[in-house]
N, CA, C and O of each residue as an XYZ file, in Angstrom:
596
protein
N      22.890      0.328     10.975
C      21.491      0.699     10.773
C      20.865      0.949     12.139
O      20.943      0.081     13.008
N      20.314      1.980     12.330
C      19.676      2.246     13.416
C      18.848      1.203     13.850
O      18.753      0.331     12.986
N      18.057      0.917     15.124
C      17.329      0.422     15.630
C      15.573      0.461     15.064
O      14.819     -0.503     14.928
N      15.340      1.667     14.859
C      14.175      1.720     14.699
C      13.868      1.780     13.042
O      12.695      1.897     12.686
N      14.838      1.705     12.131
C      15.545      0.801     10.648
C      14.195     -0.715     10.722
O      13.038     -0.951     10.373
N      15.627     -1.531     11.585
C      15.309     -2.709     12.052
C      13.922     -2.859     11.979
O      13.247     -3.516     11.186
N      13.544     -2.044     13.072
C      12.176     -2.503     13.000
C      10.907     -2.545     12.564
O       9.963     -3.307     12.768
N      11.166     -1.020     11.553
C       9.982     -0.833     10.424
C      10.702     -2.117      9.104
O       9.950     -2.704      8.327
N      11.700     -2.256      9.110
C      11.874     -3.758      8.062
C      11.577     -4.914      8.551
O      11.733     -5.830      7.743
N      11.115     -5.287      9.827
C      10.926     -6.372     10.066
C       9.024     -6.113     10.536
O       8.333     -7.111     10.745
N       8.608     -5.138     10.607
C       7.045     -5.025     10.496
C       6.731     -4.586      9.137
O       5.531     -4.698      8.890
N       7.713     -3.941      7.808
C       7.545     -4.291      6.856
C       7.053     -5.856      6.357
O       5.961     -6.265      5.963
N       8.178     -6.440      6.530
C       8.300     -7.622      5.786
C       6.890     -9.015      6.616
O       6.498    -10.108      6.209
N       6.555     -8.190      7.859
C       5.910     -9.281      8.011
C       3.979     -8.661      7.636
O       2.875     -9.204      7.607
N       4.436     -7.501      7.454
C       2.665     -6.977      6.834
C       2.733     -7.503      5.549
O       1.590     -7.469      5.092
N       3.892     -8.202      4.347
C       3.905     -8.604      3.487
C       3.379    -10.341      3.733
O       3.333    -11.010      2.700
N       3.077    -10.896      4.776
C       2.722    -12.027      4.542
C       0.833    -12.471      4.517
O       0.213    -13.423      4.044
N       0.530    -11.549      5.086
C      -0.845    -11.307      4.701
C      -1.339    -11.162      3.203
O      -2.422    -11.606      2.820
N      -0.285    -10.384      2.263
C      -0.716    -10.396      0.890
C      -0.062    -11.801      0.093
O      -0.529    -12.138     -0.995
N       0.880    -12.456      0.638
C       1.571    -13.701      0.226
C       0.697    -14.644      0.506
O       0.342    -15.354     -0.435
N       0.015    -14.948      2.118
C      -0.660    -16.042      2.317
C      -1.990    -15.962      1.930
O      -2.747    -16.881      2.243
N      -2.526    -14.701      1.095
C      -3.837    -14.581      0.731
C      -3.792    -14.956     -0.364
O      -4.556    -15.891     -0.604
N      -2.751    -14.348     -1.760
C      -2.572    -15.001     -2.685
C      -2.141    -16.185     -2.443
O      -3.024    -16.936     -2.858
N      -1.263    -16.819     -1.995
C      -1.457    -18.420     -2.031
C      -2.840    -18.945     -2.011
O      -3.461    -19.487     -2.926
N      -3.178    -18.706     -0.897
C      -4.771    -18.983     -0.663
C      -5.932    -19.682     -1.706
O      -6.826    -20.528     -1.732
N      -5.333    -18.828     -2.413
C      -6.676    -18.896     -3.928
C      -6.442    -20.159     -4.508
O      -7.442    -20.726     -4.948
N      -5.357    -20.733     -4.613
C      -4.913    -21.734     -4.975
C      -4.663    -22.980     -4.055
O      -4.424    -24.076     -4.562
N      -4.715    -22.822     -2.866
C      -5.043    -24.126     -2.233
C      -6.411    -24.450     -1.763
O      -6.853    -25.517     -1.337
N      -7.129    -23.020     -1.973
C      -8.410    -23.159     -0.874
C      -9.487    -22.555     -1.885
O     -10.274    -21.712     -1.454
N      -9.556    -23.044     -3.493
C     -10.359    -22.418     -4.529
C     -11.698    -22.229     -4.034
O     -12.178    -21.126     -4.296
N     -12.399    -23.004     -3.404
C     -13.901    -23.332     -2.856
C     -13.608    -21.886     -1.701
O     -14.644    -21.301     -1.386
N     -12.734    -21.515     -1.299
C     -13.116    -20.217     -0.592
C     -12.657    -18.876     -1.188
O     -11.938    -17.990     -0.725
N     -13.230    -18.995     -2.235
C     -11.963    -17.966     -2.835
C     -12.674    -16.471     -2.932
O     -12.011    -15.486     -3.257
N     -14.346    -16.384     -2.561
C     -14.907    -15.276     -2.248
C     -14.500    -14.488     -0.781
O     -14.337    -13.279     -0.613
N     -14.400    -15.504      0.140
C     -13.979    -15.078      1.478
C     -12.688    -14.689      0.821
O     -12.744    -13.665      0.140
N     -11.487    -15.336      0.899
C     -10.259    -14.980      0.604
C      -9.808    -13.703     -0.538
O      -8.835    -12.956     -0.638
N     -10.794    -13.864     -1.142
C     -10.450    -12.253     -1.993
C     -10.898    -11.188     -1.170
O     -10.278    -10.130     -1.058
N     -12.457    -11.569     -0.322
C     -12.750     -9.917      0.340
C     -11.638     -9.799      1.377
O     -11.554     -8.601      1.646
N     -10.863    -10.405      1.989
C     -10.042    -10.739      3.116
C      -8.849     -9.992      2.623
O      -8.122     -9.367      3.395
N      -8.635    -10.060      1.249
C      -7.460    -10.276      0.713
C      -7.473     -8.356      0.340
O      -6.589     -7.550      0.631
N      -8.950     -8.060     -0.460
C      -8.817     -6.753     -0.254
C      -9.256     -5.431      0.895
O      -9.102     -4.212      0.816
N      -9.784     -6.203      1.824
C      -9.712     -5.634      2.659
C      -8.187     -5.200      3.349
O      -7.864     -4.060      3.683
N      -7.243     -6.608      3.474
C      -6.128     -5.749      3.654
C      -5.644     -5.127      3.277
O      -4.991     -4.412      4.038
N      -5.557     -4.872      1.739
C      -4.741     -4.140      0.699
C      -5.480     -2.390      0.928
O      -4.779     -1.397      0.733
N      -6.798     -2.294      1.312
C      -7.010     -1.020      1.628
C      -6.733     -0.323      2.525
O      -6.613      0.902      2.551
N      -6.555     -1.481      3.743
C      -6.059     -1.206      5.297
C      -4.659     -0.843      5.184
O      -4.331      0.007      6.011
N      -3.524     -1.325      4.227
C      -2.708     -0.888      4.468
C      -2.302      0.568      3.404
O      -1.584      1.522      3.702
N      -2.999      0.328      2.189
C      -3.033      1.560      1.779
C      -3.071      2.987      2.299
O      -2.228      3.879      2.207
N      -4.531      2.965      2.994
C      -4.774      3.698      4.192
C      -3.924      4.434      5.072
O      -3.790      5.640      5.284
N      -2.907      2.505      5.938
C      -2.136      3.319      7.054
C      -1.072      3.633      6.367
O      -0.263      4.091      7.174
N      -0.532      3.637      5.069
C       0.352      4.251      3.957
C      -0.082      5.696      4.095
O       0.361      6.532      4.883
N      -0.581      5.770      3.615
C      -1.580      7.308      3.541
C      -1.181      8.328      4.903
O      -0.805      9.497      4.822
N      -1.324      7.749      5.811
C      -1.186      8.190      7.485
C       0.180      8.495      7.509
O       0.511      9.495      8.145
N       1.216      7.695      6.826
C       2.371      8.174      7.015
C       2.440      9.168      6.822
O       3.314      9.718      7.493
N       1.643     10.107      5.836
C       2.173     11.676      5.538
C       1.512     12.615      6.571
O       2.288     13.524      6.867
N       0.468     12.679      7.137
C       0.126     13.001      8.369
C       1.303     13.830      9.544
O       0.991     14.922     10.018
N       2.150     13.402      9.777
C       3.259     13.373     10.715
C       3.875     14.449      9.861
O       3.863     15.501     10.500
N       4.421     14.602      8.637
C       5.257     15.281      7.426
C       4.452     16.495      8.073
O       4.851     17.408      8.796
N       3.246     16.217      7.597
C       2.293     17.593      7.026
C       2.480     18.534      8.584
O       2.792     19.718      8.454
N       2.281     17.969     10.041
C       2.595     18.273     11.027
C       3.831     19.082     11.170
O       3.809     20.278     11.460
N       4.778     18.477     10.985
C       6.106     18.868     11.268
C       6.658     19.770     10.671
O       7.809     20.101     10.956
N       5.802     20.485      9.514
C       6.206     21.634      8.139
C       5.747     22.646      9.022
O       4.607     22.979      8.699
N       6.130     23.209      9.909
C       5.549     24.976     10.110
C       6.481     25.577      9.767
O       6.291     26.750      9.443
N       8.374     24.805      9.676
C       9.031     25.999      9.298
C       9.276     26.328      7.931
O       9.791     27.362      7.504
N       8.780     25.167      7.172
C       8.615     25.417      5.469
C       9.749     25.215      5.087
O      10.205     25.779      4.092
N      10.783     23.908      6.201
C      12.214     23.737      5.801
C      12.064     22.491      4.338
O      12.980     21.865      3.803
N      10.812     22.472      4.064
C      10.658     21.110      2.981
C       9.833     22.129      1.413
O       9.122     23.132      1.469
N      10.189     21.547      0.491
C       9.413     22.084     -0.272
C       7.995     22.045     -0.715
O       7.145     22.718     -1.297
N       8.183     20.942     -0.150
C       5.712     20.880      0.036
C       5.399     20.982      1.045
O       5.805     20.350      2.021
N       4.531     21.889      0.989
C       3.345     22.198      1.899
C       3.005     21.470      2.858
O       3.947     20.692      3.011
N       2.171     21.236      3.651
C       1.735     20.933      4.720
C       0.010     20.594      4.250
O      -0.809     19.758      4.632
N      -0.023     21.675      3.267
C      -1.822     21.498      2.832
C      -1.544     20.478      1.528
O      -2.538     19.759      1.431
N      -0.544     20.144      0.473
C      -0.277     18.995     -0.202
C       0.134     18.001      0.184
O      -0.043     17.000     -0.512
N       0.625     17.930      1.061
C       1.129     16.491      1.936
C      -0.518     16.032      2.347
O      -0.956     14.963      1.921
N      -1.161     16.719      3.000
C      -2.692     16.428      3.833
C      -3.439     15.897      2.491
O      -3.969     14.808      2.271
N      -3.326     16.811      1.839
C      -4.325     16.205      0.128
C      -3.833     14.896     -0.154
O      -4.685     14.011     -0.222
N      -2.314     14.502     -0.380
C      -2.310     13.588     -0.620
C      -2.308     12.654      0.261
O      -2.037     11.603     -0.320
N      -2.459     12.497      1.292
C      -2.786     11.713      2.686
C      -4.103     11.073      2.648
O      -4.393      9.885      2.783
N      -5.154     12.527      2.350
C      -6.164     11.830      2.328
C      -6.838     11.368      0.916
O      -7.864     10.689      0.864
N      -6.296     11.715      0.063
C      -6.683     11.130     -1.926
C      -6.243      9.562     -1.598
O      -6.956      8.707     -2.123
N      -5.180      9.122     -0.812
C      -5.450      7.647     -0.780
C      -5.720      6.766      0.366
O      -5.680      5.544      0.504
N      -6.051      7.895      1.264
C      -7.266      6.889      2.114
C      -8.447      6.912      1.963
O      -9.194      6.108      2.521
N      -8.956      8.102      0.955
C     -10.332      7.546     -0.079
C     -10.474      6.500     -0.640
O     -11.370      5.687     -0.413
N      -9.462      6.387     -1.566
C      -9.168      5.579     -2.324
C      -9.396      4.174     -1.992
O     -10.180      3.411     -2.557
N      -8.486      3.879     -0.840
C      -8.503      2.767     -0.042
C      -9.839      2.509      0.178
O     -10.330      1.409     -0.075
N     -10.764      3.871      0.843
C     -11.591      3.156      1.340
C     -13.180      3.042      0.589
O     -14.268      2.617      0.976
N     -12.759      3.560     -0.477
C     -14.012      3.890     -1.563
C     -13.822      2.598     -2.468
O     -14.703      1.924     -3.003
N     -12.500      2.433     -2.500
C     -12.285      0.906     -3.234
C     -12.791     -0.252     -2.720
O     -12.809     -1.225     -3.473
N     -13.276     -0.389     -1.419
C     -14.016     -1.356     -0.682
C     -15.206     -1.473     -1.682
O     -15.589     -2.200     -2.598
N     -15.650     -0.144     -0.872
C     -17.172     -0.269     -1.979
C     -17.128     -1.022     -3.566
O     -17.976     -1.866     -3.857
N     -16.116     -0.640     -4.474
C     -16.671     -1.091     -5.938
C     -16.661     -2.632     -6.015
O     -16.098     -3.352     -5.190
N     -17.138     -2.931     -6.770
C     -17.031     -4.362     -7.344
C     -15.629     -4.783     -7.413
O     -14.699     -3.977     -7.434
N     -15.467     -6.238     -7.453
C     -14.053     -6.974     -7.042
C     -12.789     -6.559     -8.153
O     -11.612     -6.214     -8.058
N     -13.983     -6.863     -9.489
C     -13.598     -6.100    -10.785
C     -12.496     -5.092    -10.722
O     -11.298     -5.156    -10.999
N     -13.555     -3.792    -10.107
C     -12.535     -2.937    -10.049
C     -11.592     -2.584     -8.643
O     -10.680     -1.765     -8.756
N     -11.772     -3.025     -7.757
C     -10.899     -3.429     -7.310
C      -9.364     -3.806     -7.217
O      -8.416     -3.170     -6.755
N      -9.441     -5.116     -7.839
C      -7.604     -5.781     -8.826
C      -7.472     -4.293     -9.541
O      -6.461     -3.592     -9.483
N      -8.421     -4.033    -10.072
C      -7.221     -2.659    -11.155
C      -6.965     -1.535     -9.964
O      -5.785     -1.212    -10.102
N      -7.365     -1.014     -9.186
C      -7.679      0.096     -8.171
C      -6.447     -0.300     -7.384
O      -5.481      0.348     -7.787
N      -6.173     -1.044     -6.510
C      -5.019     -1.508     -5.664
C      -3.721     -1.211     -6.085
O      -2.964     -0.344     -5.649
N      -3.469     -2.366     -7.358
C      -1.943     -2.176     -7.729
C      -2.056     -1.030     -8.138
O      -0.989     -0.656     -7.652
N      -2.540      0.093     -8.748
C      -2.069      1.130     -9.162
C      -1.902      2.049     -8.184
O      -1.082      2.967     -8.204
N      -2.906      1.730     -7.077
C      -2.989      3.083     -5.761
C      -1.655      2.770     -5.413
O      -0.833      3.686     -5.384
N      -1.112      0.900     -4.981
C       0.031      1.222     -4.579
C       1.438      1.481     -5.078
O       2.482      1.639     -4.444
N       1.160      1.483     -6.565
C       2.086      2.140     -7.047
C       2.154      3.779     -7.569
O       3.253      4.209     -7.921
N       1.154      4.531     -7.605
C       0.665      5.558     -7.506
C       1.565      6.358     -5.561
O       2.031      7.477     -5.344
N       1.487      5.654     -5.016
C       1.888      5.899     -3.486
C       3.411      5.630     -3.657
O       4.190      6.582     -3.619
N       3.871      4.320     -3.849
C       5.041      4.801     -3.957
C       5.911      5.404     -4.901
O       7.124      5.370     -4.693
N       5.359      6.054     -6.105
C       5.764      7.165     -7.115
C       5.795      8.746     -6.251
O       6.735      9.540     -6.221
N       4.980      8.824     -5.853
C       4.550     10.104     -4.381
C       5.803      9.740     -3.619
O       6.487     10.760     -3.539
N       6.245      8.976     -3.174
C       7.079      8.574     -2.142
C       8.618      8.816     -3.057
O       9.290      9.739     -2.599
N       9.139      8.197     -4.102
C       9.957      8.537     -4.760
C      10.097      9.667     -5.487
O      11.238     10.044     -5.758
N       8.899     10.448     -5.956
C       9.143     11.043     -6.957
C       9.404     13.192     -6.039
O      10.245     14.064     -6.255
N       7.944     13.114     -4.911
C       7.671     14.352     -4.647
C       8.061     14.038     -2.794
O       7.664     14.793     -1.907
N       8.815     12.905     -2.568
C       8.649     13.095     -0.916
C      10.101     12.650     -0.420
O      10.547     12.585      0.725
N      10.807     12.312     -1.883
C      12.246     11.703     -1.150
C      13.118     12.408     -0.448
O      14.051     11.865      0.144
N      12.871     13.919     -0.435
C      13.705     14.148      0.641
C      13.128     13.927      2.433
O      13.976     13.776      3.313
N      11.833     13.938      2.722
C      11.881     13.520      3.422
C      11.922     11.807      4.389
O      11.573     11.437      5.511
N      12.706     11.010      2.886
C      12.821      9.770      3.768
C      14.270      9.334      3.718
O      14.945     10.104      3.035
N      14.991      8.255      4.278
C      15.994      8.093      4.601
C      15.857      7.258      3.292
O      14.797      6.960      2.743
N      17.315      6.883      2.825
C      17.693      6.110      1.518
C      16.830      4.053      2.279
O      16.066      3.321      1.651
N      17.193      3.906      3.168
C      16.739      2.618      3.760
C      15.388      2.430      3.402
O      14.905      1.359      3.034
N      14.671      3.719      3.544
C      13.235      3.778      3.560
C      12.852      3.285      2.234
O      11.952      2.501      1.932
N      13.821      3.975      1.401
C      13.004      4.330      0.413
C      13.077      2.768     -0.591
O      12.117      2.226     -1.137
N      14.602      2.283     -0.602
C      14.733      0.759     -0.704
C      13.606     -0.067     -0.163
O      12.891     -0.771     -0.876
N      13.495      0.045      1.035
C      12.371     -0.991      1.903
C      10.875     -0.935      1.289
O      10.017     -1.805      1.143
N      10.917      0.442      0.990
C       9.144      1.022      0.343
C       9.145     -0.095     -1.168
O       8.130     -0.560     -1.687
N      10.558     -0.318     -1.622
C      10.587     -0.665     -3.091
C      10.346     -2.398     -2.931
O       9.615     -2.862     -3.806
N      10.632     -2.930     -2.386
C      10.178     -3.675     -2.126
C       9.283     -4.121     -1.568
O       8.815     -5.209     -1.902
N       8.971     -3.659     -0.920
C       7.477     -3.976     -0.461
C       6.218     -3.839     -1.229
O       5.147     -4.437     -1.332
N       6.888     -2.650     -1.792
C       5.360     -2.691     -3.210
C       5.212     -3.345     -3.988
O       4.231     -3.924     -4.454
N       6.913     -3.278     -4.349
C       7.023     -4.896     -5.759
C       6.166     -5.912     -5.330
O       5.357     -6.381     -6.130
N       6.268     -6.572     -3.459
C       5.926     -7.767     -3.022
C       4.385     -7.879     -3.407
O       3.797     -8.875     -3.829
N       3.710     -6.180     -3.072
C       2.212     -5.935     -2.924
C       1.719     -6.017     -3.811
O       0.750     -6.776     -3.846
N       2.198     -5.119     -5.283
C       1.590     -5.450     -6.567
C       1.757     -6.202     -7.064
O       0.826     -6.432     -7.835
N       2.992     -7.286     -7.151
C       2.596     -8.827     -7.489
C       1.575     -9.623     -6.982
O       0.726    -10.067     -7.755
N       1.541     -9.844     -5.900
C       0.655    -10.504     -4.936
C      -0.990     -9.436     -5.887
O      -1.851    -10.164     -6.381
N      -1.092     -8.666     -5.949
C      -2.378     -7.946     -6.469
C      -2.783     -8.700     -7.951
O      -3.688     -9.406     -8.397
N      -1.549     -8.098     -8.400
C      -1.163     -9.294     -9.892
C      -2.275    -10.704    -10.018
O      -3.312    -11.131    -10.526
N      -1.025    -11.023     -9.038
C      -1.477    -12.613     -9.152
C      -3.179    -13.198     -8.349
O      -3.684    -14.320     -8.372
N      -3.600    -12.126     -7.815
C      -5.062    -12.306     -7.253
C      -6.248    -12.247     -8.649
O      -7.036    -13.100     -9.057
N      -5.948    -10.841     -9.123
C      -6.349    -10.584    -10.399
C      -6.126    -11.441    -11.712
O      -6.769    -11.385    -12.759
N      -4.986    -12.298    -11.369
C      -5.036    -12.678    -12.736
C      -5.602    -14.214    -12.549
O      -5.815    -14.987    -13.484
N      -5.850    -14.567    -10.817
C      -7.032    -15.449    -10.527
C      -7.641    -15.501    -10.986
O      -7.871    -16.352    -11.846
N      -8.461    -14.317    -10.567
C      -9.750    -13.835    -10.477
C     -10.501    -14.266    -11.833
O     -11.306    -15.192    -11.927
N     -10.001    -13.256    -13.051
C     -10.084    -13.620    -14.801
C     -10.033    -14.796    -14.467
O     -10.921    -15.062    -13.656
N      -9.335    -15.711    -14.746
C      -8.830    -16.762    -15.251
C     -10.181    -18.123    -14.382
O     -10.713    -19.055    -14.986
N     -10.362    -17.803    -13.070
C     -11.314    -18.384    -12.769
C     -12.757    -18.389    -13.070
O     -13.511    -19.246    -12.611
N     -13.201    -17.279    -13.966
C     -14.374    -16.650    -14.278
C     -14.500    -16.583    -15.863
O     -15.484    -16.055    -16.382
């Protein structure tokens, strides 16, 4: 495995502990659980976001039209979910839990479905897990959330 493999799996796996130690959170630290949810979705938009940015670079690198999407659909969808991300701040917490897990599974369907040729098979494994990690962790914030209310 290449070097630079390595190291988007190991800044993968550790941007996954921010959504692990936030969901824990709720459950050891209930009396803070307003801080810890805005905390909790604030990251989930931040990384949505720099998700989003990944296609940026794609959309760049298409002048010779050696890929089958565009350069102006890669950019659309670049920026449809860093709206998303960041328009989801704004709504209520409510909608929120539903808004997240789907953006990030919405992103990595984009990623599997219309972008796999441009990622390496490692990538695309690593992306799969990481979302699993993200929309559980979303899961389990949300199904706080209800359950506390």
């Amino acid at each position: 495995m290449i070097a630079v493999a390595r190291l988007a799996i190991a800044i993968g796996l550790a941007g996954l502990l921010p959504f692990i130690l936030g969901a824990s959170a709720l459950f050891i630290w209930p009396e803070n659980s307003l801080a810890v949810v805005s905390y909790f979705f604030l990251y989930s938009a931040g990384i949505l976001a720099f998700m989003a940015g990944v296609y940026w670079p794609i959309a760049l690198q298409l002048e010779d039209r050696s890929y089958p999407m565009s350069p102006l659909s890669t950019m659309l969808i670049s920026q449809t979910f860093f709206l998303i991300a960041g328009i989801g701040l704004l709504l209520p917490v409510a909608v929120q839990m539903i808004i997240y897990p789907l953006a990030f599974l919405a992103l990595y369907f984009v990623d599997v479905r219309w972008m796999t040729l441009y990622w390496p098979d490692w990538y695309r494994k690593m992306r799969m897990m990481l979302t699993g990690v993200a929309v559980i962790t979303q899961l389990v914030v949300a199904t706080w959330l209800v359950s506390a209310h």
